[in-house]
C-alpha positions as CSV (number, residue, x, y, z in Angstrom):
1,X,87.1,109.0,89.3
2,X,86.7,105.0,90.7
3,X,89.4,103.7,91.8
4,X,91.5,101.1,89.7
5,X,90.5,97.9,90.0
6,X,93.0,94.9,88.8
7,X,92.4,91.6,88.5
8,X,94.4,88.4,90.0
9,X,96.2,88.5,86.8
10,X,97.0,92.2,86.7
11,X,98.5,91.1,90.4
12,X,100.6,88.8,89.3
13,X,102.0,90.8,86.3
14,X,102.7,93.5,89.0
15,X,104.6,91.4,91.3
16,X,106.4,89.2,89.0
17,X,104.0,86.4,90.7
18,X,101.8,83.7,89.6
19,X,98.2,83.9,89.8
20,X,98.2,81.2,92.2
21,X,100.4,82.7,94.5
22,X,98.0,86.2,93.9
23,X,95.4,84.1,94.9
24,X,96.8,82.9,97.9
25,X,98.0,86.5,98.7
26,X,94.3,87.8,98.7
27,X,92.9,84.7,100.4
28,X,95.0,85.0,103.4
29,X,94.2,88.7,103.6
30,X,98.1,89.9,102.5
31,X,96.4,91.6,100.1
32,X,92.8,93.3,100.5
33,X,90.8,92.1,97.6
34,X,86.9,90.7,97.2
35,X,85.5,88.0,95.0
36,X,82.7,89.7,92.5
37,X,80.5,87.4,90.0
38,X,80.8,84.3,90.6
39,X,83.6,81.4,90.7
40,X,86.7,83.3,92.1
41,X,86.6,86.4,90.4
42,X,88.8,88.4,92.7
43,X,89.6,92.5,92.2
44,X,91.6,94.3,93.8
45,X,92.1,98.1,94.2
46,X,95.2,99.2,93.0
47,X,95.5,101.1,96.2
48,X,95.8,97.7,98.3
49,X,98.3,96.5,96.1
50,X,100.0,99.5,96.7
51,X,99.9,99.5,100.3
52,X,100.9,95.8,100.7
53,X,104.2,96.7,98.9
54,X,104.9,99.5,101.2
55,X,104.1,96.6,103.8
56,X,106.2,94.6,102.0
57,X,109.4,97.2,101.6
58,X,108.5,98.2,105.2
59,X,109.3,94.3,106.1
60,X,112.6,94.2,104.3
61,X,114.1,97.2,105.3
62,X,113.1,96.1,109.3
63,X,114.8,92.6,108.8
64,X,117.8,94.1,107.5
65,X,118.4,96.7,110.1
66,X,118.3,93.3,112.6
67,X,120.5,91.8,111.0
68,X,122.9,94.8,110.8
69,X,122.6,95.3,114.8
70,X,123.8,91.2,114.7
């Protein structure tokens, strides 16, 4: 079965984001996306998404061990 694609607005649901800030995400390569059709019509596969919270979770829990080592 293909994987899950979401759009921008699927993102932003997901992460309690706008779809501006979803947009940026993908355009600074935070989240792995590509533009299909024409005029910004971004996917994403839910499997990106899914890694970049893990990234994201990954992040936190490093910057709270430093500051419990402080």
């Amino acid at each position: 079965m293909p994987e899950r694609m979401l759009t921008l607005a699927d993102v932003a649901e997901i992460l309690d984001i706008t779809v501006p800030t979803a947009r940026a995400l993908v355009r600074q390569g935070e989240i792995q996306g590509f533009q299909v059709g024409g005029r910004g019509m971004w996917r994403v596969e839910a499997k990106e998404l899914d890694a970049y919270v893990d990234r994201e979770k990954a992040a936190a829990a490093a910057r709270r061990t430093a500051l419990q080592r402080d």
